[in-house]
C-alpha positions in Angstrom: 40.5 6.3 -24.0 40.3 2.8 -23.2 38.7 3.6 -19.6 36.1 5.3 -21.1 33.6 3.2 -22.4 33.2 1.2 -18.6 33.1 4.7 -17.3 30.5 5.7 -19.8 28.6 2.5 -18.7 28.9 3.4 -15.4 27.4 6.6 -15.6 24.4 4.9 -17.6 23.8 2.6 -15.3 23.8 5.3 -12.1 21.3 7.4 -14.3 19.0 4.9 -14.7 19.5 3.6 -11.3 18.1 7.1 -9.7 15.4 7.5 -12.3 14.1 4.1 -13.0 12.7 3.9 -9.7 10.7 7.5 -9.7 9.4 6.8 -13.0 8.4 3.2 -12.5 6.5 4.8 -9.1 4.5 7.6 -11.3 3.5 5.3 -14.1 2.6 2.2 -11.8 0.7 4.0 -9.7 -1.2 6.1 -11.9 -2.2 2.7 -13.6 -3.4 1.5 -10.5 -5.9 4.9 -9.9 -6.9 4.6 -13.3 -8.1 0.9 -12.7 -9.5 1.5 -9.7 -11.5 5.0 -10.2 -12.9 3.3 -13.9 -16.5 4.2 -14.1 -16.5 1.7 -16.8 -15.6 -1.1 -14.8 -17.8 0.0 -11.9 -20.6 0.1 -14.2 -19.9 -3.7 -16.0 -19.8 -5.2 -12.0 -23.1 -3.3 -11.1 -25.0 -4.2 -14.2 -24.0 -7.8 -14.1 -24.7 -8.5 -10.4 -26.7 -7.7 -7.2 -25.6 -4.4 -5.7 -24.1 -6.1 -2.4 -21.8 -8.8 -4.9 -21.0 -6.6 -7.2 -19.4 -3.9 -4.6 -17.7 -6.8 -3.0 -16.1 -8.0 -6.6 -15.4 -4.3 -7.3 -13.2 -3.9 -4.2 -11.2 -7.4 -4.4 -10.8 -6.2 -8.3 -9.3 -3.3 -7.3 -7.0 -4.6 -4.7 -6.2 -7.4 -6.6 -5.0 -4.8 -9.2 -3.0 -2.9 -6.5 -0.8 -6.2 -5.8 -0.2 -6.8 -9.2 0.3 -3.2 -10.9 1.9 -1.7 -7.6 4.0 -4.8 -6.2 4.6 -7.8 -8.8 5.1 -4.8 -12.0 7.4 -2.8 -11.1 9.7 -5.3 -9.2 9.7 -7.5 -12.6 10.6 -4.2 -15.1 13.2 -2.9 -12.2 15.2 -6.6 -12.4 14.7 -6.9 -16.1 16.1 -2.9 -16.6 18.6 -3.1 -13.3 21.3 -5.7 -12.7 22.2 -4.9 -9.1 18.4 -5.1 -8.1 16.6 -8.2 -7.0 13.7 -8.7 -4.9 15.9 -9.4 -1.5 16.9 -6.1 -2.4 13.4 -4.6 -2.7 13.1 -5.6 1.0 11.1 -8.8 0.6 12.8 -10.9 2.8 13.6 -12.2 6.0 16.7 -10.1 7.6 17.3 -12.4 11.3 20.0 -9.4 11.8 16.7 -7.0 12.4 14.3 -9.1 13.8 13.9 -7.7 17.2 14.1 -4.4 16.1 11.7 -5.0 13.0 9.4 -6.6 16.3 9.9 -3.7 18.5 9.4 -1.5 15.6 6.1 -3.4 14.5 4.5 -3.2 18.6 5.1 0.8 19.1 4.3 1.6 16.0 1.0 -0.7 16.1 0.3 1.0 20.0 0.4 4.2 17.8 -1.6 3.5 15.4 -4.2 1.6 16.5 -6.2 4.6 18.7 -5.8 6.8 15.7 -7.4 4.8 13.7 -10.3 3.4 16.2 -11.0 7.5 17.0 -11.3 8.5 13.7 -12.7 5.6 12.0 -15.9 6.6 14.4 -16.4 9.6 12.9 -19.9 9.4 10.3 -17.6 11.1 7.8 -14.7 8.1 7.7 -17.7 5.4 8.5 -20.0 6.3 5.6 -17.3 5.1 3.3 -15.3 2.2 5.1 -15.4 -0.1 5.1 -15.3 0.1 1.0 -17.5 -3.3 1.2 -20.9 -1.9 2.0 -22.3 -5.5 3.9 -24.8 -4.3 6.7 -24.0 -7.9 8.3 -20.8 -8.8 8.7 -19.7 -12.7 9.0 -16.4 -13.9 9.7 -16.2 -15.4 6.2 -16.9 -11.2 5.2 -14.5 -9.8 7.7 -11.6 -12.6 6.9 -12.2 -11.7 3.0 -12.0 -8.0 3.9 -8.5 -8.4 6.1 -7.2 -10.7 3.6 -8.0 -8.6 0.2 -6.0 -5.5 2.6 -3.0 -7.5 3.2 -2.7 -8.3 -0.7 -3.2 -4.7 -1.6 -1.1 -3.7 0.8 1.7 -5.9 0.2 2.0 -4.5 -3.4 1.7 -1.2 -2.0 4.6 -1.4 0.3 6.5 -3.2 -2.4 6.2 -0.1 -4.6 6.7 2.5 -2.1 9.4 1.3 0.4 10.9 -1.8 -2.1 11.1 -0.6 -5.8 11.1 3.2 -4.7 12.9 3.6 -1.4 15.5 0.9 -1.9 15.5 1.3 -5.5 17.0 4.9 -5.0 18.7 4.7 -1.8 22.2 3.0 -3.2 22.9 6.2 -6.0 20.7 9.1 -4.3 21.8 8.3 -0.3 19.2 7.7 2.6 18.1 11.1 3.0 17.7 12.2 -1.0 16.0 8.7 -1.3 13.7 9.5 1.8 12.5 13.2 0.8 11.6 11.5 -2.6 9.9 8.8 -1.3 7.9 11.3 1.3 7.3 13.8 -1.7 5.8 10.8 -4.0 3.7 8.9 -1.0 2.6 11.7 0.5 1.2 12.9 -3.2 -0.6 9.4 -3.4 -2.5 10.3 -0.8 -4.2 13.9 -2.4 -7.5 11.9 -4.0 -8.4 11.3 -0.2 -8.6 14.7 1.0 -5.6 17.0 2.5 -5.5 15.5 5.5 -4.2 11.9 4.7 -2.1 14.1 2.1 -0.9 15.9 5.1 -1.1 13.0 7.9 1.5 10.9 5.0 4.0 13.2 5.3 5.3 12.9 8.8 4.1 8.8 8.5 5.8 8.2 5.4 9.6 9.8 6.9 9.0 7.2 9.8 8.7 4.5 7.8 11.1 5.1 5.5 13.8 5.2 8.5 12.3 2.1 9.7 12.3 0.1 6.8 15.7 1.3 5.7 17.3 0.4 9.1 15.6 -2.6 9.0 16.2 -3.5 5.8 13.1 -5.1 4.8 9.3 -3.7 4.2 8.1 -5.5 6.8 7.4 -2.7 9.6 5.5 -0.3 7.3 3.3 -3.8 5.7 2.2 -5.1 8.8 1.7 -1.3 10.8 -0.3 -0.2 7.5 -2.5 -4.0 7.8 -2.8 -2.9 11.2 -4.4 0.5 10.7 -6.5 -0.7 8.3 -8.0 -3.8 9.8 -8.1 -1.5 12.9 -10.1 1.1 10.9 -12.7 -1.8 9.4 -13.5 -3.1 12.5 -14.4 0.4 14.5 -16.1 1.9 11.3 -18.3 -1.6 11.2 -18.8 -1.3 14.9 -19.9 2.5 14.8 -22.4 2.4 11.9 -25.9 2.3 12.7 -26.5 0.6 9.3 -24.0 -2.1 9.8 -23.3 -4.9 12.4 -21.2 -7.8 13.0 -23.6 -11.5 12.5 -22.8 -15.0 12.7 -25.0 -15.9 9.5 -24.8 -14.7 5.6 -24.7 -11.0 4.9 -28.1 -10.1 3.2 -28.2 -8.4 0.1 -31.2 -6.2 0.5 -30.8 -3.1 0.7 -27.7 -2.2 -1.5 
């Protein structure tokens, strides 16, 4: 009788380790879609400012939001709710036992997914909406604040998906019941844009996860996901007849 209590405790504890995580992903990330698909907020931005500005601010809004409600969030509840967890352990860190293969990983994935994206980012369909910012000239001040605003957003993504979620599971569900759930909830994510990325996630999202669990960080699926996005901006820019890249400032007419 003594024993039972810690074992009791125990059993708490692994409960909430596997469904802390899940729950945390759901709620987080339907905060985020909620901020980011307001037509209230949208509305505020474009009655206060010039179309062009007010676009811009809408977008870093949103992926502002994205590394705060998707990345810093859930890491914060997860080591106020779990003792074993900790942000090493969300994979934000520097593992020198992976490097090279977190390196390789990073170059054939990248040689992957860079012609995927340049192909279909020249399609009218993908170009008429990214990049989200709608600038017909683009400066490098513009394109530097489009890559950067990315690499937040997608910090905070990957933090959610492969840190809180992957990792978060991983030590009380196992690698492969934490990579199906992982796969089932990313892959779900993706249904506002269109069955295909819902689809095109699926396969993605189990390579990554055996990536960044083998590497032990979130590094890989960050940088290859900055990649395919800056990748994206660039060739959609390039492809638009509306759009082209400038040296000077990005003129407003026209929005």
């Amino acid at each position: 009788m003594l024993f039972l209590p810690e074992s009791a405790s125990l059993l708490h504890n692994e409960i909430i380790s596997a469904i802390l995580p899940v729950v945390l992903t759901i709620l987080f990330f339907t905060m985020y879609w909620l901020v980011a698909s307001s037509r209230r907020l949208k509305a505020k931005l474009y009655g206060a400012y010039e179309p062009l500005r007010a676009n811009s601010l809408h977008v870093v809004l949103k992926r502002s939001a994205g590394f705060v409600l998707l990345g810093v969030l859930p890491v914060a509840v997860m080591v106020l709710l779990n003792d074993n967890f900790t942000l090493a352990g969300a994979g934000v860190r520097f593992n020198p036992e992976t490097t090279r293969f977190t390196v390789i990983s990073i170059i054939l994935l990248s040689l992957l997914v860079i012609p995927i994206a340049f192909f279909s980012a020249r399609k009218p369909d993908v170009y008429s909406i990214y990049p989200e910012i709608r600038a017909k000239c683009w400066t490098i001040g513009l394109l530097s604040a489009e890559s950067f605003t990315w690499a937040v957003y997608l910090l905070g993504y990957e933090t959610l998906f492969r840190g809180v979620l992957l990792f978060g599971l991983v030590g009380t569900t196992g690698p492969v019941t934490a990579t199906v759930i992982n796969v089932i909830l990313y892959s779900a994510a993706h249904l506002p844009k269109g069955k295909t990325e819902t689809l095109a996630a699926i396969p993605f999202g189990i390579v990554l996860c055996i990536l960044t669990l083998r590497s032990g960080t979130i590094w890989i699926a960050f940088i290859v996901h900055l990649v395919n996005a800056v990748t994206a901006t660039f060739t959609a820019i390039s492809y638009n007849p509306e759009m082209r890249f400038a040296p000077g400032k990005a003129r407003l007419s026209g929005f």
